[in-house]
N, C-alpha and C positions, 0 to 999 in steps of 0.2 A: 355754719357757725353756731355758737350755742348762747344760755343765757347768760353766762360768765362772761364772755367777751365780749357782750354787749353791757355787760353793767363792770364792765374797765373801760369804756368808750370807743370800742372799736366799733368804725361804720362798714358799710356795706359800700364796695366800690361804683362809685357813681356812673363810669361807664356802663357796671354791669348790664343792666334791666337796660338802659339806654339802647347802647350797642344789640343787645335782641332783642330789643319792641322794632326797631325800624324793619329788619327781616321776618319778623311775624307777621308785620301791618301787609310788608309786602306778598307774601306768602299765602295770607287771607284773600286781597288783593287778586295774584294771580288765579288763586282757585275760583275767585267770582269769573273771571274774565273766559275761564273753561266754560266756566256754567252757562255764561253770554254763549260762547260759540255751539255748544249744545244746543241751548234756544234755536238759536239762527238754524242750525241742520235741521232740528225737529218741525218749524216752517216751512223751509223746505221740504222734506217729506211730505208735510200735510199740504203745500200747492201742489205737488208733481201726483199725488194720487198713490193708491197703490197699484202694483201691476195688476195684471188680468191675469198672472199667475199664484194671485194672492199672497201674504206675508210672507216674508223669510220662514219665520216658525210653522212648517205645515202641520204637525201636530204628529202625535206616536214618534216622536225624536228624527221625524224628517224636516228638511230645510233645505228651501231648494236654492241656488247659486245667487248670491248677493248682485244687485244692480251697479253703476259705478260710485252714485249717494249713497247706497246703503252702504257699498262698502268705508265711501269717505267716510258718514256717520260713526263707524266701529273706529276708525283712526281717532276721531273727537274725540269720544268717550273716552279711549285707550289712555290720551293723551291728558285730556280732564282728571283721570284716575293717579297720574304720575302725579300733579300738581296739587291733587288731594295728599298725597302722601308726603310732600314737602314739605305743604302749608302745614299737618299733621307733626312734622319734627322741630322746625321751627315755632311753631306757637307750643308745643309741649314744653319746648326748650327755654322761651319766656317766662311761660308762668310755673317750671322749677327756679329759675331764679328769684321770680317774683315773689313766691315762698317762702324763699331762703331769706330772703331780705325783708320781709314781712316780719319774722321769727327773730332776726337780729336787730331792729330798731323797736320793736314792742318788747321782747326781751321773755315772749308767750310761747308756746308752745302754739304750733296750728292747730285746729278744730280737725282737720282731716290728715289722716294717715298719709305718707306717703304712696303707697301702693294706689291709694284712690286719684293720683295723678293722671294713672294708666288704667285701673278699672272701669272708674268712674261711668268711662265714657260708653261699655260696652255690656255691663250687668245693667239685668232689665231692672226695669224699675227705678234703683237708685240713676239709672243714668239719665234719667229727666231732669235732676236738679244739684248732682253732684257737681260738674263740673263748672255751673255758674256760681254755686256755693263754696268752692276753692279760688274762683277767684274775686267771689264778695269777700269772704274771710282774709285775705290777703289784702283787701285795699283798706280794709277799716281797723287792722291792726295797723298799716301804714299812717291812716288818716283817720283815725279815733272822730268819732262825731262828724265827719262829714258824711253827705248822703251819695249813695253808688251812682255812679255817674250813670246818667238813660242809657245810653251806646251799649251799657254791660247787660239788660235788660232788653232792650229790640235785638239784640246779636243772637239774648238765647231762646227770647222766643219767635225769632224767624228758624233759626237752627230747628228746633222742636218741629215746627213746623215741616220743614224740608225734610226731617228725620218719621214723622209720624204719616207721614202723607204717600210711603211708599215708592215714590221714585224721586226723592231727594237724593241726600249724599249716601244714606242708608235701604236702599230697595237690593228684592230678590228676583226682580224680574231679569232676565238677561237680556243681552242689547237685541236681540232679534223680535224679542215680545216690546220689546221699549218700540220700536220701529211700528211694528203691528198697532202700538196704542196711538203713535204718533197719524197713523194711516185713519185711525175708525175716530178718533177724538183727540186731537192735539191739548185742548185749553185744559185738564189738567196737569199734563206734562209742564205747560207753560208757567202753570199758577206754582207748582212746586220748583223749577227752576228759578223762579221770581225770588220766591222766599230764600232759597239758599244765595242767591246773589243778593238778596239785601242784608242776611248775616253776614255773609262775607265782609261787605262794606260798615254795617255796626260793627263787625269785631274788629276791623284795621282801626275805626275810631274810637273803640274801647279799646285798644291797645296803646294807644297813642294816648288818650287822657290818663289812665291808671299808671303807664310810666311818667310824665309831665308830672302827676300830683306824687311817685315816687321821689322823683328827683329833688321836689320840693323841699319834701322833708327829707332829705340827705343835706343839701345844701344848708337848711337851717339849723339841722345838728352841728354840722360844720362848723357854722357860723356862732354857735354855743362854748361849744369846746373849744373855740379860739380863744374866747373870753377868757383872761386869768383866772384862779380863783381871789376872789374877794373884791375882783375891780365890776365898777358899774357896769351894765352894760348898755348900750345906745338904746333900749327903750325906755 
């Protein structure tokens, strides 16, 4: 929508942002619940020991025949990775709407480029703070003078966290050296698991509060524009 048809009073569909805040929240959700089951294998591994044919990763690109946990472990992770990438389209998928409807009840242009929806997230540097900066921009055109709700805040700095720490959601180690760390030192695996399951969990509740104070002000546009012109209105 644009700034014309928001200054002829056309609103943004209330369902919209609704209807995909609850599949985000969930989305977010399940990707923590990956991270849980990772946890749990990575325990495992660090009670069971590592062999006495030491790591999967022998080193010079040999590897020798995965255990029946090791092997479960790479099913985890496999599966951890698919629910990255869902929770990944559905919340992308939220906050383009939440954009769009930012843009048409301020009647402003957004601060951030389109294309930074999808960059944001993976050029170095800006992607420390673009992506929570699209969607602060978005809720304070929504909600002029209110202050970002914390959930938006703890979501991005446990993410940062799980993203800088190397085997969060963003690590280059592969699952065979994941395993080996799991075998010589589990508790930073742990500590970076943690963090990515507690973004999870802040961004389902920042998704949930920033749509609730969306819908708000939809509903009270609503409730405006029902108003005749020239008749009182109930406050």
């Amino acid at each position: 929508m644009t700034e014309q048809m928001y200054r002829t009073g056309a609103l943004p569909d209330r369902r919209s942002v609704g209807t995909m805040g609850r599949p985000a929240a969930g989305g977010l959700l399940l990707a923590g619940a990956a991270w849980v089951a990772r946890a749990v294998w990575e325990v495992r591994l660090a009670l069971a020991g590592e062999p006495a044919s030491g790591p999967p990763d022998q080193g010079g690109g040999q590897h020798r025949p995965l255990t029946a946990l090791e092997d479960s472990y790479h099913l985890v992770t496999a599966i951890g990775g698919g629910a990255v990438v869902l929770c990944a389209v559905l919340f992308l998928s939220w906050l383009t709407r939440l954009r769009d409807d930012a843009r048409e009840l301020s009647g402003e242009p957004p601060r951030y480029a389109g294309i930074w929806l999808y960059l944001g997230w993976f050029v170095p540097v800006v992607n420390l703070w673009f992506p929570r900066g699209i969607v602060a921009d978005a809720f304070r055109r929504i909600a002029p003078g209110r202050r970002l709700p914390v959930s938006v805040n703890v979501w991005w700095a446990l993410w940062l966290i799980g993203m800088v720490s190397g085997v969060g959601l963003v690590y280059e180690d592969s699952t065979d050296q994941l395993i080996g760390r799991a075998y010589s030192g589990v508790w930073p695996l742990l500590v970076s698991d943690a963090a990515v399951i507690g973004a999870a969990v802040a961004g389902a509740l920042a998704v949930r509060t920033v749509t609730a104070v969306r819908e708000e002000r939809v509903r009270a546009r609503e409730r405006a524009s029902a108003v005749p012109t020239g008749a009182p209105s109930d406050a």
